[in-house]
N, C-alpha and C positions, 0 to 999 in steps of 0.2 A: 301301149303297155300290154303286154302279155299277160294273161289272165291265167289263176291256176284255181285251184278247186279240190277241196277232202271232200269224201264221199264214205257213211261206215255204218258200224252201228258199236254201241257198249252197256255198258251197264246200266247205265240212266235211259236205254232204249228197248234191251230186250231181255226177256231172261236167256237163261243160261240155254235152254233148249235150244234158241234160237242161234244164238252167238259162236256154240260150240260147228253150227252147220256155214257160219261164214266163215271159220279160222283157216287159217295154213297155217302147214307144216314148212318148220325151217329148209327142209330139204327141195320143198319145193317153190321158195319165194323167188328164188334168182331163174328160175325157167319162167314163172311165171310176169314176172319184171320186161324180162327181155320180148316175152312175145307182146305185151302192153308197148314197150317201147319202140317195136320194129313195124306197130301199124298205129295204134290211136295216140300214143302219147309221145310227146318233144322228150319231156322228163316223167318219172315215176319213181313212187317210194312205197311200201305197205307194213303198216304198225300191225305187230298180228301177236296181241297179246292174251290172258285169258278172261280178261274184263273187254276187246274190245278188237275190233278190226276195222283199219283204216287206211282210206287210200287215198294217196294224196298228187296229183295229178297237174303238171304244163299240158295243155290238149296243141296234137297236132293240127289240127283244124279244128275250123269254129262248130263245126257239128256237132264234136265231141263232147259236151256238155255235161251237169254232172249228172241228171237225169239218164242219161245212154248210159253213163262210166256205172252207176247204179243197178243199169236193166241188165250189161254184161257180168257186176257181181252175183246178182241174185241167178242171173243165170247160170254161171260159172260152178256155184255152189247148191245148181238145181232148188231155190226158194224161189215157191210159187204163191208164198201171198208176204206182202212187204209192210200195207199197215201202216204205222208208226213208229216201226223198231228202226229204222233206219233216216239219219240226218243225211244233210245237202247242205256245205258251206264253202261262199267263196270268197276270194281275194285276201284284206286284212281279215275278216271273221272268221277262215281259215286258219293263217296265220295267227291267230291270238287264240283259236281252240287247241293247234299244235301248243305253243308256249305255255299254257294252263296245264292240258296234257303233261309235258317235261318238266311241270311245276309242280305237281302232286296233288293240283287245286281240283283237277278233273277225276282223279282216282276212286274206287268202289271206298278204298281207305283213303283220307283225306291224309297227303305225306309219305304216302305208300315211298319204303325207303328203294322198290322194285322198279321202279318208272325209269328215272333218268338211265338208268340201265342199257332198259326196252327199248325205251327212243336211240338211244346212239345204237344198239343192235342194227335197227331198225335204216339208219342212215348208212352204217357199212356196209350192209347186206346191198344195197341198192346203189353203194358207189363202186361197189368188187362187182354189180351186175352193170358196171358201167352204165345206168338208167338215171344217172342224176345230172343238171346243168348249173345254171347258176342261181337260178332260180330258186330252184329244193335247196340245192347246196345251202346258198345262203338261211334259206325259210331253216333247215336244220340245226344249222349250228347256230342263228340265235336264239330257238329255241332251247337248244340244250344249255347256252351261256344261261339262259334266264332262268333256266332249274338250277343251275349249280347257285347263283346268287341267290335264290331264295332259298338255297340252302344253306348258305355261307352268311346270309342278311338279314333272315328269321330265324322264327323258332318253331315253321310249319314240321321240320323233319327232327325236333330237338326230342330227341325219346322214341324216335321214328317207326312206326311199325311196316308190316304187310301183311299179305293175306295168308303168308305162313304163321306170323306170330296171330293173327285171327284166329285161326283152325288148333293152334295150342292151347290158345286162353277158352276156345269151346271146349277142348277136351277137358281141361280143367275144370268147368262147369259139374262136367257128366261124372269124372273121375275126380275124388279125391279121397286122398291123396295122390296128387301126379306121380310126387314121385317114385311111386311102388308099381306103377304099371311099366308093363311089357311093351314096349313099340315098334310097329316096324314103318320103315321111310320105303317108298317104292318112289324110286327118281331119282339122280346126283345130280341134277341141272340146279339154275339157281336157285328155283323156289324149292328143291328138295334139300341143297343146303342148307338156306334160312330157316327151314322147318326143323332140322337137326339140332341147327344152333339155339333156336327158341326151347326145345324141348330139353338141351342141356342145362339153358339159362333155367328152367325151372326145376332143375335138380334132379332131373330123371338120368338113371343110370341105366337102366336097359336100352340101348338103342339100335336095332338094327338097319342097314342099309342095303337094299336089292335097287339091280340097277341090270337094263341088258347086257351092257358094257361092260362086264365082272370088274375091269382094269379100274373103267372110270370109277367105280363105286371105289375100290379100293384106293386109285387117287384121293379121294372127298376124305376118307378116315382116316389118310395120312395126313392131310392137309388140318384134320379139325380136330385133329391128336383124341380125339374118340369114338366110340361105336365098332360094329363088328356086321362082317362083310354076309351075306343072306344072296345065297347063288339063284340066280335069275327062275332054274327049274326047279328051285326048292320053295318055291313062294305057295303052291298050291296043299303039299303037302305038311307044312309049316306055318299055316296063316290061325290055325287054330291055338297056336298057341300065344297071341300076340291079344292084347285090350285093346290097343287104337293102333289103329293103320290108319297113315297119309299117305294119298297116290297125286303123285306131279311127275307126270311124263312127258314124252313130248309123241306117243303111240295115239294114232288116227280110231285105234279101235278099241276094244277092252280088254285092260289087264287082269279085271278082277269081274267074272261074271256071274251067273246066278246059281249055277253050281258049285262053282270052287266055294262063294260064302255060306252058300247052305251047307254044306258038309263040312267045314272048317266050324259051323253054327251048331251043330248036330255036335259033333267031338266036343265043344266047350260047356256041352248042359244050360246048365241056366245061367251060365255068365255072361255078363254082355258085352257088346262089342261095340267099338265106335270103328267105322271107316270114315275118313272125310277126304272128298275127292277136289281137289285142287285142280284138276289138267283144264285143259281146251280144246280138242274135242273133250267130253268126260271121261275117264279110264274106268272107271266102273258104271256095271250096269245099272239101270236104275230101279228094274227089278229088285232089286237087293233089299229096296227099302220093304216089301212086304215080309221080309223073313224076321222070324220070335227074337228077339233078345239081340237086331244089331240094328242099332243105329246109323244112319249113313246119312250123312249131307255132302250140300255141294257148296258151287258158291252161290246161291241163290239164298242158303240159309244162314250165310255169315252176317247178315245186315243188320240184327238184334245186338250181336256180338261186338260186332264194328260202331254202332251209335252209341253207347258207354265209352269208347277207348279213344275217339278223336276229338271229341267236344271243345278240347282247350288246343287242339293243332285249329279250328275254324276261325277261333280269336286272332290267329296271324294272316288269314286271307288277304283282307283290305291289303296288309304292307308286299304283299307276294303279289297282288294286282297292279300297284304301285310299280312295282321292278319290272311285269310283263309293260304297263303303260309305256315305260322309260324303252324296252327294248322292242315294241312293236314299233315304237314310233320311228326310231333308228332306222329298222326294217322298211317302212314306208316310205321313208326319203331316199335308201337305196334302191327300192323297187320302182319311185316315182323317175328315175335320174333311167331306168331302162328304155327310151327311145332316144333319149341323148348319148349317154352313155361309148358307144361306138362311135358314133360321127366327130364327137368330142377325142376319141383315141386316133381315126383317122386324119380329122385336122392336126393334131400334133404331129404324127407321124409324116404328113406329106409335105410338113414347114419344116422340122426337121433332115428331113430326105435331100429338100430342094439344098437348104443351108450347107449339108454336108458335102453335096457334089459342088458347090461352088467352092469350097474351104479349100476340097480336093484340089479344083483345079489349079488354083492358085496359091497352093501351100508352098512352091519355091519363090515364090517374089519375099518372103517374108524369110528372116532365121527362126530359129526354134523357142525363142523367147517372144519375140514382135505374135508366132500364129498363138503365140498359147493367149495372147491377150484379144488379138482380133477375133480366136476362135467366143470367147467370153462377151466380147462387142455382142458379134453376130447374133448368139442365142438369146440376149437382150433385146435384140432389134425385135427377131422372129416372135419373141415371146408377147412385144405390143404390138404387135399385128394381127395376131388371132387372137387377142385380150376379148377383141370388141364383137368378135359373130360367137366365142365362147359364151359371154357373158347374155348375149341374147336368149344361147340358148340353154343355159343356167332360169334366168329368167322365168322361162316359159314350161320349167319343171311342174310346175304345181299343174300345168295344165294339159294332160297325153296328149288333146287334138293340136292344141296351139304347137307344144315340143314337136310332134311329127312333123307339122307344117315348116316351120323353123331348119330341122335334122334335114328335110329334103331338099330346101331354099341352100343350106348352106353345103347339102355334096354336089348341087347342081352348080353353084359357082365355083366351088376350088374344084371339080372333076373329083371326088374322092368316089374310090371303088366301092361296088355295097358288100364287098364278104371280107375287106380290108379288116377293121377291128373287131372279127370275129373273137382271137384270141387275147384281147383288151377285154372282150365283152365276159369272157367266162371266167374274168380270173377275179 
């Protein structure tokens, strides 16, 4: 059995200092996939969202381990001391951190309605970087089956929030009345959307949108039939007039630094300010927070915010474990059947093969009614022939040493080729 392994860290690991220095940028997953793929790994996928970075890994060889996959992340992302902020899980405990993860069970917000998202992100990115086999494949998509059921089976996502309606309901804290403040959104990706969306749900009518992409932002206000478009170079000389800024980017560096909010700080007097920084890396500095009269968090300070608002999504855990139990197990018996799995495609295929060239030969001794039935005999016959070294090695599934043992006993007697059910095997 081919062994795989996630290897990460998130929220329950590290803070936000830490996390923002393991993240990739969308731009560079699919370069970075393929050089994984074209030396250490069979298969490879990487979850790289702003609670969490994960890697999830078939090793081409056994050296590859998750301890190395580990030493080249921290490497990769230049982190020189590792500690505890970083997990090592494999096989099924892999597999059922994935399905927790795309269940919302794993999230900073318990139900985060942003996850099942992430994760199928997360699964195209990696099969357009052609780095996924059957292995991930399958590990992905019952994952993500098992998020949607617990969406569609509980009531973990019923009222569902994220860490954009988080960062709303703090600003609401600090400001009230919400809806008389000024806002501005720096981001049109998803989480700058849902942040838009929460801030309209609560009746705020100022809302502006800055985005690099002048287009994309103006897409987003078409799409959400509100708010008003804030040109990329006007953010600096315009931020003083705004009470809360949320920044979700997807910029590796900062949008908003210690100067632009000092003097945006300076212009507003003694009024204050909320920023709250959403991205992964962070988009604002953190400097920021020593300046008079502004407030700034990240996601480090959501967790006060977030233990008030999920309490009764925790109560549907147990039945959303229940649906992951029902679909890991599924998983395991597809995963257990991986060194039969081929030998079992190439025995049909070589009884097959054989049946068809003798049919061939003899399809004129017969008219066209006699081969249609002979042909029906024949697959009948073939079919209890291989019934009996199938079933052995059906059998011996529960067991990879005995299965291997079994898979080689049976291509050394019918002669079957070993890269024959190559394409049986990945489908």
């Amino acid at each position: 059995m081919s062994s795989f392994f996630t290897i990460g860290t998130s929220h329950r690991y590290a803070p936000v200092e830490m996390r923002e220095r393991v993240a990739f940028a969308a731009d560079e997953l699919a370069d970075v996939l393929r050089a994984l793929a074209a030396g250490d790994c069979r298969e490879v996928a990487i979850l790289s969202t702003c609670n969490r970075t994960e890697l999830y890994a078939v090793p081409e060889h056994p050296d590859f381990t998750p301890a190395r996959a580990l030493a080249w992340l921290t490497a990769d992302r230049r982190i020189e001391q590792v500690e505890d902020h970083f997990f090592q899980l494999t096989d099924l405990r892999a597999a059922r951190h994935l399905m927790e993860v795309a269940s919302g069970i794993d999230s900073q917000v318990t139900g985060d309605i942003q996850i099942i998202g992430q994760v199928k992100n997360a699964y195209q990115t990696a099969r357009e970087a052609g780095t996924l086999g059957p292995v991930l494949t399958r590990l992905f998509e019952t994952a993500l089956r098992a998020g949607k059921r617990v969406k569609t089976e509980t009531g973990l996502f019923t009222g569902a929030v994220s860490i954009s309606y988080v960062a709303v309901e703090l600003a609401r804290k600090i400001f009230y009345p919400l809806e008389s403040q000024r806002t501005l959104v720096i981001g049109a990706g998803d989480t700058g959307e849902l942040t838009a969306i929460s801030l309209h749900g609560r009746g705020v009518k100022d809302i502006a949108i800055a985005n690099r992409t002048e287009e994309r932002g103006r897409e987003l206000i078409e799409r959400l039939g509100f708010g008003r478009i804030l040109r990329w170079e006007e953010i600096a000389g315009e931020l003083h007039r705004f009470d809360i800024v949320i920044v979700a980017t997807g910029a590796r560096d900062y949008v908003l630094d210690f100067e632009t909010v000092h003097r945006a700080a300076s212009e507003r007097g003694n009024d204050q300010m909320l920023i709250v920084d959403l991205a992964m890396p962070r988009n604002v500095d953190p400097a920021v927070t020593t300046i008079p009269n502004v407030f700034c968090k990240d996601l480090n300070d959501l967790n006060s915010v977030i233990a008030s608002n999920v309490e009764r999504r925790r109560e549907e855990v147990p039945q959303a474990e229940a649906i992951i139990d029902e679909e890991l197990e599924e998983f395991a018996a597809w995963h257990r059947m991986a060194p039969i799995r081929p030998v079992i495609a190439d025995l049909r295929r070589h009884a097959a093969t054989i049946a068809r060239e003798m049919l061939e030969q003899n399809r004129r001794r017969f008219s066209e009614e006699d081969f249609t039935n002979v042909e029906k005999l024949v697959d009948s016959v073939v079919r209890k022939i291989i019934a009996l070294p199938m079933s052995r090695l059906l059998e011996a599934r529960d067991d990879p040493e005995a299965a291997l043992r079994h898979a080689e006993q049976v291509r050394n007697l019918f002669g079957l080729g070993a890269d024959a059910g190559k394409d049986e095997e990945e489908e």
